[in-house]
N, CA and C of each residue as an Amber inpcrd file, in Angstrom:
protein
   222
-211.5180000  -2.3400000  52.0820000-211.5360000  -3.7660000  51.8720000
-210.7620000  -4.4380000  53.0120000-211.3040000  -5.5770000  53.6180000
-210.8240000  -6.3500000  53.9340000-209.8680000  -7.9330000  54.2750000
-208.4860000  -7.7450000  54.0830000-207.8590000  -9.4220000  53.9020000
-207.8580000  -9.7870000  54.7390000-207.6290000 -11.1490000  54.3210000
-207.4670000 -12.0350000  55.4940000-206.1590000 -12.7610000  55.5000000
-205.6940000 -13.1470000  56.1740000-204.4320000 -13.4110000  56.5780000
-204.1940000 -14.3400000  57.2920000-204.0040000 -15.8850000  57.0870000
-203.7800000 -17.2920000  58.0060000-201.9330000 -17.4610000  57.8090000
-201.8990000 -17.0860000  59.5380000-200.1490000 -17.8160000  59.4630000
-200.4300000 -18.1980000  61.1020000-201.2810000 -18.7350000  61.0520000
-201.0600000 -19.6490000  62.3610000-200.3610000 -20.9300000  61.5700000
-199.8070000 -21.4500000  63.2280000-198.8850000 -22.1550000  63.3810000
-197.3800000 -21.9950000  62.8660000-197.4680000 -20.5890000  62.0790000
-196.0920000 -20.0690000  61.9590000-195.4890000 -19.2570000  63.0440000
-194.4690000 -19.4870000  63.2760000-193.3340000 -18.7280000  64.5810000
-192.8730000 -17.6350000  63.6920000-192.2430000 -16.6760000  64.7300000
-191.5620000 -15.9000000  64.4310000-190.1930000 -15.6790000  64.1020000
-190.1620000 -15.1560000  62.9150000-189.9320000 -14.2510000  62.3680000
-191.1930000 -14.5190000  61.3030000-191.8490000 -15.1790000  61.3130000
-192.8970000 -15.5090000  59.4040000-193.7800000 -14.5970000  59.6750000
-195.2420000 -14.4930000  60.4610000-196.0920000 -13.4040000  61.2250000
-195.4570000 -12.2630000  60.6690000-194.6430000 -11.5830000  61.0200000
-194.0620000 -10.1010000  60.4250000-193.7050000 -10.3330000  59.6090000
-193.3520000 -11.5700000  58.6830000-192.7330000 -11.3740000  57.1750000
-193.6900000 -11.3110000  56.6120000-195.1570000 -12.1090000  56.8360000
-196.0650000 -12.1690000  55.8570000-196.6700000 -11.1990000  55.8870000
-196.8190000 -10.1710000  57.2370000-197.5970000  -9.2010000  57.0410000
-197.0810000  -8.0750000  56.2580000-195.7370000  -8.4290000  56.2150000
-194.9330000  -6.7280000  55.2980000-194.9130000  -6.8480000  54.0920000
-194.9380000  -8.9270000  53.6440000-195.5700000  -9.2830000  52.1890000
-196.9510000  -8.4380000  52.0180000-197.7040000  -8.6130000  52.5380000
-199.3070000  -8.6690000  52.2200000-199.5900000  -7.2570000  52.3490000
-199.0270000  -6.0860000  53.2710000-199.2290000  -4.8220000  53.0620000
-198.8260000  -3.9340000  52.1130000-197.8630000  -4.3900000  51.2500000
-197.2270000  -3.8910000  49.9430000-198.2110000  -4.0800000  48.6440000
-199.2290000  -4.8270000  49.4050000-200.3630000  -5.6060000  48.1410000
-201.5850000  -4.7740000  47.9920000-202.0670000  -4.2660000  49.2260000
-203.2410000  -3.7130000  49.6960000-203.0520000  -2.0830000  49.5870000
-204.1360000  -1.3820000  49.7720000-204.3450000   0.0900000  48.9770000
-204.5490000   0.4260000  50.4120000-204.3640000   1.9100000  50.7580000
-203.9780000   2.4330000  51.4400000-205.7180000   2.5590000  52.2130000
-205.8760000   2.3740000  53.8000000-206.6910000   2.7460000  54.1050000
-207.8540000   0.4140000  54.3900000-207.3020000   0.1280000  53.4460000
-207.8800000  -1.1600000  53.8760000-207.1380000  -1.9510000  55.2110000
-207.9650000  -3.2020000  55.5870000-207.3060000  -3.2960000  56.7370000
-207.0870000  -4.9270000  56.3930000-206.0670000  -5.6750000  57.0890000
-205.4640000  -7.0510000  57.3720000-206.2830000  -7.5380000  58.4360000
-206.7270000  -8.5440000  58.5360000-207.3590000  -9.7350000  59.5460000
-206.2130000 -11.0990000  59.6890000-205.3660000 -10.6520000  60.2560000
-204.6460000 -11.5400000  60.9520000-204.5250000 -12.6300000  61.5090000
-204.7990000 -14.2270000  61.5830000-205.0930000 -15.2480000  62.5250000
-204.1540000 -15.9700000  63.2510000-203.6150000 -15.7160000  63.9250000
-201.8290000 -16.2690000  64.4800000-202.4580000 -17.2880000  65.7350000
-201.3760000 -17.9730000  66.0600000-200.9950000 -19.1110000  66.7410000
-200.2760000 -18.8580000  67.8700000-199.2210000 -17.8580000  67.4030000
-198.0030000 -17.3390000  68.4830000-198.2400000 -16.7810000  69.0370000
-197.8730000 -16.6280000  69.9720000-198.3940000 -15.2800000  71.2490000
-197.3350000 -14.4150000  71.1730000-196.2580000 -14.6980000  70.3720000
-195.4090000 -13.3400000  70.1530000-195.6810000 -12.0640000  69.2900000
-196.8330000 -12.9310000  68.2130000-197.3230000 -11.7440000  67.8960000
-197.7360000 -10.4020000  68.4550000-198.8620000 -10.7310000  69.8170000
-198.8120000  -9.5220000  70.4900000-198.0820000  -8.4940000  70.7260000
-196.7560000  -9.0050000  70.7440000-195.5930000  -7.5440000  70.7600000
-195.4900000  -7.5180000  69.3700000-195.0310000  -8.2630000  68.5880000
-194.3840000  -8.2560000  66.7080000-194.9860000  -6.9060000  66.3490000
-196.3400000  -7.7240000  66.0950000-197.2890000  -6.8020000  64.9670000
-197.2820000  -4.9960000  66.1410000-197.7950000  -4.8890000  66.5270000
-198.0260000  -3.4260000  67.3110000-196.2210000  -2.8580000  67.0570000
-195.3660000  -3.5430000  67.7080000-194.2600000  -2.5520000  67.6550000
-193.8890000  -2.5410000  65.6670000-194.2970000  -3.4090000  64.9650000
-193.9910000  -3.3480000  63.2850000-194.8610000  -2.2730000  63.0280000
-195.6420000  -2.3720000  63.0210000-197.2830000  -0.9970000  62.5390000
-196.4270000   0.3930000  63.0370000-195.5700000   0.3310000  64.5020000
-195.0850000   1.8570000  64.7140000-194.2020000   1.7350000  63.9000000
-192.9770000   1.4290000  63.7070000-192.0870000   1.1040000  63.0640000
-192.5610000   2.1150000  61.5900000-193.2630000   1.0920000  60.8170000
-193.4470000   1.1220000  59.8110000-195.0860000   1.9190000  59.5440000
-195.5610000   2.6590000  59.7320000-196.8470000   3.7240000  60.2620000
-197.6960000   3.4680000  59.9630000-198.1930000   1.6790000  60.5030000
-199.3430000   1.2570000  60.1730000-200.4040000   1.5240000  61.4290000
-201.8410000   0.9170000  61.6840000-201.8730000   0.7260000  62.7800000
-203.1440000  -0.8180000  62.7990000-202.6800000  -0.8060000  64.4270000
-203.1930000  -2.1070000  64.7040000-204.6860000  -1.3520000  65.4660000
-205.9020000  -1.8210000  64.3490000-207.1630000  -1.5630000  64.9500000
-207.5030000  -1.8790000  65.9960000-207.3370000  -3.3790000  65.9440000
-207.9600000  -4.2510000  67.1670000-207.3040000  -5.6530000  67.0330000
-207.5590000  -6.3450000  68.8860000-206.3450000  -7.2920000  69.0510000
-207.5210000  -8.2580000  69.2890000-207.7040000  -9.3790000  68.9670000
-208.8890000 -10.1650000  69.7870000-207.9710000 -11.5910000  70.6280000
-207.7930000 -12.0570000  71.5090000-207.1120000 -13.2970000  72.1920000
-208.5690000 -14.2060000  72.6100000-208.2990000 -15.7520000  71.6230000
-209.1790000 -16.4950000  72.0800000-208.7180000 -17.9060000  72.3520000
-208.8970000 -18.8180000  72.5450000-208.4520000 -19.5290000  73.5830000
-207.1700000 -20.3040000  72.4700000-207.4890000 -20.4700000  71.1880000
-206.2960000 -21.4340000  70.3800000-206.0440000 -20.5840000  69.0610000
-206.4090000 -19.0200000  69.4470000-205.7340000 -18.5240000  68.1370000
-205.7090000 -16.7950000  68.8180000-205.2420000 -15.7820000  68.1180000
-205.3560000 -14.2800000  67.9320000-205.5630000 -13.7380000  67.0780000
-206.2110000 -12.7010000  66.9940000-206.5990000 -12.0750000  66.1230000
-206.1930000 -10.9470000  65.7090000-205.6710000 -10.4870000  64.9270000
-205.0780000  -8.8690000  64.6570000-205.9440000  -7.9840000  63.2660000
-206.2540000  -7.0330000  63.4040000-206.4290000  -6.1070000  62.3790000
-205.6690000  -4.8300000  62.3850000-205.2530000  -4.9200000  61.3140000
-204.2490000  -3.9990000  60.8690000-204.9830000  -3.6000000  60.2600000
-204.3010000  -1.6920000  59.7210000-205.1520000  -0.7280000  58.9030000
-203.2360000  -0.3630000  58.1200000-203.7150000  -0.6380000  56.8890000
-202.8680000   0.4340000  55.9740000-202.8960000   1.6380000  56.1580000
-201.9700000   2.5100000  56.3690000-202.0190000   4.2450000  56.6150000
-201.6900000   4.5890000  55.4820000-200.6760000   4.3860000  55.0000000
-199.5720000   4.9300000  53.7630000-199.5340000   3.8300000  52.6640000
């Protein structure tokens, strides 16, 4: 299954809070669709997923937003 996940226009620290909310929710093996604003995400999310042994499927950068998919491992 797939969520979806809107925290654009949120800064960081929220981006990694909401995603460690929203992965505690989801069953192991589904993935997060991410829509951010920040461009700090690009580092956040990838170094949180090692951290914490998720992983980041795929990154998409388009001109007024990003895109992240995350996969639940554990």
């Amino acid at each position: 299954m797939q969520i979806n996940l809107d925290v654009k226009r949120l800064l960081c620290p929220m981006p990694v809070i909401r995603l460690g909310e929203m992965i505690g929710k989801v069953d192991t093996g589904d993935t997060i669709e991410m829509l951010a604003t920040d461009r700090g995400v690009l580092h956040d999310i990838p170094a949180w997923c090692k951290v914490h042994g998720h992983k980041v499927r795929e990154i998409k950068e388009k001109t007024d937003e990003i895109i992240i998919i995350v996969e639940k491992i554990w």
